[in-house]
C-alpha positions as CSV (number, residue, x, y, z in Angstrom):
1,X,-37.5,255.2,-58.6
2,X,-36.6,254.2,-54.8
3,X,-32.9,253.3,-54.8
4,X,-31.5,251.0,-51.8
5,X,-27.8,250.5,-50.2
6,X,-27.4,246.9,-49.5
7,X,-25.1,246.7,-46.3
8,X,-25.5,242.8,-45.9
9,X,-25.2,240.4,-48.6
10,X,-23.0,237.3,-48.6
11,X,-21.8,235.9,-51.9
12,X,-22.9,232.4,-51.1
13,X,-26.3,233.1,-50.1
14,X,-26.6,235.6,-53.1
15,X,-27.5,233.0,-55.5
16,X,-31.1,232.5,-56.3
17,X,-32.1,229.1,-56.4
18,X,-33.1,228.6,-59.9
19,X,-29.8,230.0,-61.6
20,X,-28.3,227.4,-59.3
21,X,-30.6,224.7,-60.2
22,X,-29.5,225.3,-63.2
23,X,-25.8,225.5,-62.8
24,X,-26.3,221.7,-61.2
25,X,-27.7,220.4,-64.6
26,X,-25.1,222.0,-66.9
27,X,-21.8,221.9,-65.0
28,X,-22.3,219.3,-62.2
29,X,-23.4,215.9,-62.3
30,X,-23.7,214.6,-58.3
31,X,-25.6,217.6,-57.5
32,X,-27.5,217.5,-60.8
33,X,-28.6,213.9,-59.7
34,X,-28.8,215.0,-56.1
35,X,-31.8,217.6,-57.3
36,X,-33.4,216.2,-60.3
37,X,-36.1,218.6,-60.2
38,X,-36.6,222.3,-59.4
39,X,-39.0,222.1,-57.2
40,X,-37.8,220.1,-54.8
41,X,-34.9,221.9,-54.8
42,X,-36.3,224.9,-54.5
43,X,-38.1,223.8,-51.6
44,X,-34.6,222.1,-49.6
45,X,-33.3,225.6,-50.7
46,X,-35.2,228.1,-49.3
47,X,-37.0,225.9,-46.4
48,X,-37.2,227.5,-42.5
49,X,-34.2,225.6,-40.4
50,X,-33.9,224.2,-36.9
51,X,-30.8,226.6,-35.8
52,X,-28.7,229.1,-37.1
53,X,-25.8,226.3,-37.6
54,X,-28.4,224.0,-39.5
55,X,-28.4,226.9,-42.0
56,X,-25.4,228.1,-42.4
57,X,-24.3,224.5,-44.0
58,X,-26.4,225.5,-47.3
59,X,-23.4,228.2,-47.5
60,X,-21.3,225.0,-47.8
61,X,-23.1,223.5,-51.0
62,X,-22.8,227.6,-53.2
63,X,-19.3,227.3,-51.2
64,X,-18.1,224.6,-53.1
65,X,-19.3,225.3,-56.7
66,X,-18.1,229.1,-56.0
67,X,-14.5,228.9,-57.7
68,X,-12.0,231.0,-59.4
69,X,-13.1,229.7,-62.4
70,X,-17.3,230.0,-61.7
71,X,-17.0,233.2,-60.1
72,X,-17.5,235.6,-62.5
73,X,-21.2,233.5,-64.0
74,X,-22.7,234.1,-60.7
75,X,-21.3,237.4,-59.8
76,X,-22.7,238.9,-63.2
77,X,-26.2,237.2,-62.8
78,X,-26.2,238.6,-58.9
79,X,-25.6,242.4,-60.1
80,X,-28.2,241.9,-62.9
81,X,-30.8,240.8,-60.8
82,X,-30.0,243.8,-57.8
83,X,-29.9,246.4,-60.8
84,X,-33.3,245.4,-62.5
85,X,-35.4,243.5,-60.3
86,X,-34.2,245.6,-56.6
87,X,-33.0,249.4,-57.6
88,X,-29.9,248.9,-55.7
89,X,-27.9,251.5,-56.4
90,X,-24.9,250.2,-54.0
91,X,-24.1,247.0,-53.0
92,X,-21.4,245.7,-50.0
93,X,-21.2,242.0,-50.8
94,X,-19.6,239.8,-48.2
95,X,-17.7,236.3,-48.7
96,X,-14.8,234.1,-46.5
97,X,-11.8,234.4,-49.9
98,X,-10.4,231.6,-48.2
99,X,-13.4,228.8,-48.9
100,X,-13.0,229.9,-52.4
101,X,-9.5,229.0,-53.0
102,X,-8.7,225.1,-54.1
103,X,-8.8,222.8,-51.5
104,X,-6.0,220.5,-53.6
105,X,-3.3,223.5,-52.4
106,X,-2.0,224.0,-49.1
107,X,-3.0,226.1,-47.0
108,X,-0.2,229.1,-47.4
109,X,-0.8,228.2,-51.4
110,X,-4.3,229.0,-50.6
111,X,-3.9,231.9,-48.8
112,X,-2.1,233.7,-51.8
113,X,-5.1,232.2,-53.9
114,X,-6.9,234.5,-51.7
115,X,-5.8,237.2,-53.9
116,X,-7.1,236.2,-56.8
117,X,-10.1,235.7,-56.0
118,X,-10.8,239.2,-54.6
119,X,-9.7,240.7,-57.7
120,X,-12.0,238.3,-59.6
121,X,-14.9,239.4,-57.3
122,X,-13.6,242.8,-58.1
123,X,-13.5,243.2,-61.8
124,X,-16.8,240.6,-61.9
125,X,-18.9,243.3,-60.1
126,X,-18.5,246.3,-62.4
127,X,-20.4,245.3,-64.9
128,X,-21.3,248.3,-68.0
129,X,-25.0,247.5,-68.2
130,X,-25.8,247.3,-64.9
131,X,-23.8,249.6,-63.3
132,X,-23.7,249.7,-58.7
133,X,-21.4,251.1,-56.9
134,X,-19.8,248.3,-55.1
135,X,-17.3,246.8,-53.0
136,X,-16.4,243.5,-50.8
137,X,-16.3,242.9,-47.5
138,X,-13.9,240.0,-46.6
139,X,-15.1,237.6,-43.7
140,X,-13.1,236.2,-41.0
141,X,-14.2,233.1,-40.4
142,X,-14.7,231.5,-36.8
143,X,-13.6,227.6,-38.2
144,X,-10.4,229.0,-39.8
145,X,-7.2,228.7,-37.8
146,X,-5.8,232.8,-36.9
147,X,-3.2,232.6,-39.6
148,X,-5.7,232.3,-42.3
149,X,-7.5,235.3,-40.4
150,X,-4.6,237.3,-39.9
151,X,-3.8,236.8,-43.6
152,X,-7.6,238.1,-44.5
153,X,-6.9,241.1,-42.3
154,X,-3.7,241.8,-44.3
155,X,-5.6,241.1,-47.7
156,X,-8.3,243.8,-46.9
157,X,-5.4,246.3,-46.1
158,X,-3.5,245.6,-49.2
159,X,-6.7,246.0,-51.7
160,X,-8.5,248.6,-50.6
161,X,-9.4,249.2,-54.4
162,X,-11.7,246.1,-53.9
163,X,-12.4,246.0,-50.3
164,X,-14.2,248.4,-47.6
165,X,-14.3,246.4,-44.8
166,X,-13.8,242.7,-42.6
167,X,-16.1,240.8,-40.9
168,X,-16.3,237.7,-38.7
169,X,-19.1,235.4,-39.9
170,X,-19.3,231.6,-39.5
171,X,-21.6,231.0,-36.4
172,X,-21.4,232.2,-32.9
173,X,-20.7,228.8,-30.9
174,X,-17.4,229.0,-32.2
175,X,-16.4,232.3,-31.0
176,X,-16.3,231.9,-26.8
177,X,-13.6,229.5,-27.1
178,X,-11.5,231.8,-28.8
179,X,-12.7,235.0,-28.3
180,X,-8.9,236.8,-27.1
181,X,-8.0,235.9,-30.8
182,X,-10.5,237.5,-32.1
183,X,-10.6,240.2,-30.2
184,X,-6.4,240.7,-31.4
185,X,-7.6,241.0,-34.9
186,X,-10.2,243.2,-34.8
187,X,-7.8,245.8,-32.8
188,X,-5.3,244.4,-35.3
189,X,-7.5,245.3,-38.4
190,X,-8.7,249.1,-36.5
191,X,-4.7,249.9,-36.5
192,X,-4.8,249.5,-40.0
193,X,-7.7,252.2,-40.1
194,X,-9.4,249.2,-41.4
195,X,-13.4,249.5,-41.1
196,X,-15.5,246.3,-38.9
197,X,-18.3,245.0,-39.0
198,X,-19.1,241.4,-36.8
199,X,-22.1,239.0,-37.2
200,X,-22.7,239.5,-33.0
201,X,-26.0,240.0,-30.6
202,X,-27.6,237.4,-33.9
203,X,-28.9,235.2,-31.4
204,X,-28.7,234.2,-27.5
205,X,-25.5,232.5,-28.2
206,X,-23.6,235.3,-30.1
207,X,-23.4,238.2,-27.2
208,X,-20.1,239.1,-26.8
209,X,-19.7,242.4,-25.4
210,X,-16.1,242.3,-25.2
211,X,-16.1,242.2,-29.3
212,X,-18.6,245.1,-29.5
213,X,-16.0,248.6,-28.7
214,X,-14.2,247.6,-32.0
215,X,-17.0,247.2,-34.4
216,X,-18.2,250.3,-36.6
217,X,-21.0,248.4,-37.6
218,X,-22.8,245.6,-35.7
219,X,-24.1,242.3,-38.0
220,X,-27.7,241.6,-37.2
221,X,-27.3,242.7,-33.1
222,X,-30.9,242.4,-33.2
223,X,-30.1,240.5,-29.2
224,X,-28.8,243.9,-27.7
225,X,-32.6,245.8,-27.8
226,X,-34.7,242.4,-27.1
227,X,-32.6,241.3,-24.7
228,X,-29.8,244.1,-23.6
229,X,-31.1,247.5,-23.9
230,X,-29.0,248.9,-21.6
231,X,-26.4,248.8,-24.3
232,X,-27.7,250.4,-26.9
233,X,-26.9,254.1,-24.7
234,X,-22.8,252.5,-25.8
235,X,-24.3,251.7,-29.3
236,X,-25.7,255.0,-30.3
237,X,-22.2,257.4,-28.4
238,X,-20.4,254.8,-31.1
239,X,-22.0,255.7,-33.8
240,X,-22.4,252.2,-34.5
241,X,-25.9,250.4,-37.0
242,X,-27.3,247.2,-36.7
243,X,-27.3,245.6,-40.3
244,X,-30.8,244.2,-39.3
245,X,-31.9,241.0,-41.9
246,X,-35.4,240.3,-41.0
247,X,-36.4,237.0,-43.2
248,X,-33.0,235.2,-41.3
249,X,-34.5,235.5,-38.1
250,X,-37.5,233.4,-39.4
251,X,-35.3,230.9,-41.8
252,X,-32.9,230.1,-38.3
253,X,-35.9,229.7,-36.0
254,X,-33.9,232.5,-34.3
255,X,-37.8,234.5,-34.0
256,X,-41.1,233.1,-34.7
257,X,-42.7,236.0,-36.7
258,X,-41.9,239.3,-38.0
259,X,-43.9,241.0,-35.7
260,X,-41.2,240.5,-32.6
261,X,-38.8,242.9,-34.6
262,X,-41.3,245.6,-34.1
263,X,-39.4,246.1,-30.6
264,X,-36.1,246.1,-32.1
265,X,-37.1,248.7,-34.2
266,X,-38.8,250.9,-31.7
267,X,-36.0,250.6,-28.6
268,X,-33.3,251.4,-31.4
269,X,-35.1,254.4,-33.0
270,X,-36.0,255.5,-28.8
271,X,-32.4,255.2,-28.1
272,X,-30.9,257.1,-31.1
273,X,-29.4,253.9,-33.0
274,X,-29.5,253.4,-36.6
275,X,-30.7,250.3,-38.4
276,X,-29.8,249.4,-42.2
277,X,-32.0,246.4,-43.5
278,X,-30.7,243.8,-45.4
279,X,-31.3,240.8,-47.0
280,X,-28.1,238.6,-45.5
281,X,-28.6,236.0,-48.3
282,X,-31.3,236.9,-51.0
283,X,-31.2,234.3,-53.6
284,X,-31.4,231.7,-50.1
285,X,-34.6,233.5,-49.1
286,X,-35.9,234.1,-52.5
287,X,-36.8,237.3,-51.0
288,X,-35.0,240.9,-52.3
289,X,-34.5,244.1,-50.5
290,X,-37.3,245.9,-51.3
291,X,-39.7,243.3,-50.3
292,X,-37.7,242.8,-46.6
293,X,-39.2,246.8,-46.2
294,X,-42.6,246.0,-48.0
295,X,-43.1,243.0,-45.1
296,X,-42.0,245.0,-42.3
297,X,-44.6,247.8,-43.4
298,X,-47.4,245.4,-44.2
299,X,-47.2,243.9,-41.0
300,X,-47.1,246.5,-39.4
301,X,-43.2,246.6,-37.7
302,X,-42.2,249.9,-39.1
303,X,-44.3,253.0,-40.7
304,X,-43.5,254.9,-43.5
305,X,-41.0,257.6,-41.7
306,X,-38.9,254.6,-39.6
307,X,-39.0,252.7,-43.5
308,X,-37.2,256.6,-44.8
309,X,-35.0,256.3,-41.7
310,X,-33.7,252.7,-42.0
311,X,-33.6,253.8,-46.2
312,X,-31.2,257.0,-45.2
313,X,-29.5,255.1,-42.5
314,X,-28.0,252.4,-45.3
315,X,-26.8,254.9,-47.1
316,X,-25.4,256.9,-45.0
317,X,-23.3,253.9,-42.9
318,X,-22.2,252.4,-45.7
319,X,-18.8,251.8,-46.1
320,X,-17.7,253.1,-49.6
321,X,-20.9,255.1,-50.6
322,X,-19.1,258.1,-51.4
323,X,-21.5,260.9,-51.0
324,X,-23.3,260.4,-47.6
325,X,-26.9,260.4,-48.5
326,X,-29.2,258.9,-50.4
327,X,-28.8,259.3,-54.2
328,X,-32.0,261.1,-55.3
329,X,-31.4,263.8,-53.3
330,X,-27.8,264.2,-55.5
331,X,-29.0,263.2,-58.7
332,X,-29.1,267.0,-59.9
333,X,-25.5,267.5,-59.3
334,X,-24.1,263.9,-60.3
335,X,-25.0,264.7,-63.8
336,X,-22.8,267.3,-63.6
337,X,-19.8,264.6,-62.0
338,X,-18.2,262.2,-64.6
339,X,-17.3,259.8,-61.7
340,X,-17.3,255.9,-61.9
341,X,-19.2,256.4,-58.9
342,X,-21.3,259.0,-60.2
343,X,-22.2,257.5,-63.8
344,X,-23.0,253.8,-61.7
345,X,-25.6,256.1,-59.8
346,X,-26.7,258.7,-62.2
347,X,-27.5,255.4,-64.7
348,X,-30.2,254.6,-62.6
């Protein structure tokens, strides 16, 4: 059995769309009315968008039904369907803890909420029967004011039981106009020895070199070989991956086939940089990990030693994965290891 390290997952695109569909009729009444019928809703769902900001508002509809109180039903039914239907045997899932605190509090109230709701993500992911080793990443967000920020750095440095990593996700427009402050928190979150990741180099609006020296990882950065090789000499001396989420680039209209990765791909491997691929939101795409590498092989972007590659790469850049390589290579010796970490692999 293949087993895969997801790098990039959000929460709110994690959802596939019929356990939602569902949700609507039991628990929600506007949005039950709103989509009567499955497949129409299946079809809004999952549909290509116009821009990158056309599709990240569907974050905003999971966003909203996504509360303290909900969490845990679509957390469980997440880790269920990436243990039996992807082999993943470790999962970093990704989520703004702000967006899912009550909008009825203020916003300090909200921002001790915040808490709460990473140890409900926490204790929601470890799940007996389907056991991943797992662990957050908490996004920035570029529409939140730098206190809320600020207080998400602080949060990832407080519960590092829960949490391997920040983030800045939210859509790249937003960042020129305040790009100092964000700059301030990611050295801000390094000090804390901290580890980064950034959604940057995504499209021809998100290149900001001036974020790039503090990131360990690089979110999507699919910009810097198609369009700024000459970086990717600073990429590989940093050490740094490009979380790489092919079916995105189609759904934003950011590239017109799959095909046009094939140059990402090659340039990165020429230059010495890693790529992890991920899914970025699953349940959105209706597509899982292992069928992201089946359509890059099938048409013809990677071959079967850059699919290994990108396989060992996830693995081996991934934030709380504690061994450093892939698991079959370990499974011998994890049986003799009575871990957490080891049981949620050796289970598989």
């Amino acid at each position: 059995m293949a087993l895969y390290a997801e790098l990039h997952r959000h929460l709110g695109g994690s959802v596939v769309p019929r356990i939602l569909w569902r949700y609507f009729q039991r628990q929600n009444t506007d949005l039950a009315q709103r989509f009567p019928e499955y497949p129409e809703f299946e079809e809004f769902y999952t549909r290509e968008r116009n821009s990158l900001n056309e599709y990240l508002e569907l974050h905003t509809l999971v966003e909203s039904v996504q509360t303290a109180q909900t969490l845990p039903y679509f957390i469980y039914r997440l880790i269920r369907g990436a243990y039996i239907f992807e082999n993943l045997a470790y999962l970093e899932l990704r989520y703004t803890p702000y967006l899912r605190t009550s909008e009825e509090l203020s916003q300090s109230e909200r921002i001790e909420q915040m808490r709460q709701i990473v140890e409900i993500v926490g204790k929601a992911t470890q799940v007996s029967e389907y056991q991943i080793v797992s662990s957050q990443i908490l996004c920035m967000h570029t529409r939140l004011p730098y206190e809320v920020n600020k207080a998400i750095v602080d949060l990832a440095a407080q519960h590092r039981e829960y949490i391997c990593a920040v983030d800045l996700a939210g859509g790249d427009t937003h960042v020129a106009q305040r790009l100092d402050e964000f700059v301030k928190l990611y050295k801000y979150a390094r000090s804390l020895d901290i580890k980064t990741t950034g959604h940057l180099y995504e499209t021809t609006d998100g290149c900001y070199p001036q974020l790039l020296p503090y990131l360990m990882r690089i979110g999507h950065g699919i910009q810097i070989p198609l369009r700024y090789p000459e970086l990717l000499k600073e990429v590989a001396q940093l050490n740094q991956c490009l979380e790489v989420c092919p079916t995105t680039y189609l759904k934003t209209g950011t590239l017109d086939n799959l095909h046009q990765l094939k140059v990402v791909f090659d340039r990165c491997f020429e230059a010495g940089v890693d790529i992890a691929i991920c899914t970025d939101n699953a349940g959105l795409h209706n597509v899982r990990l292992p069928f992201e590498y089946e359509n890059l092989l099938t048409q013809d972007v990677i071959d079967f030693r850059q699919l290994q590659a990108c396989q060992e790469a996830a693995f081996r850049h991934a934030f709380a994965w504690p061994y450093g390589q892939r698991p079959e290579s370990l499974l011998t010796g994890l049986l003799q290891n009575d871990s957490p970490e080891a049981l949620a692999v050796s289970s598989h």
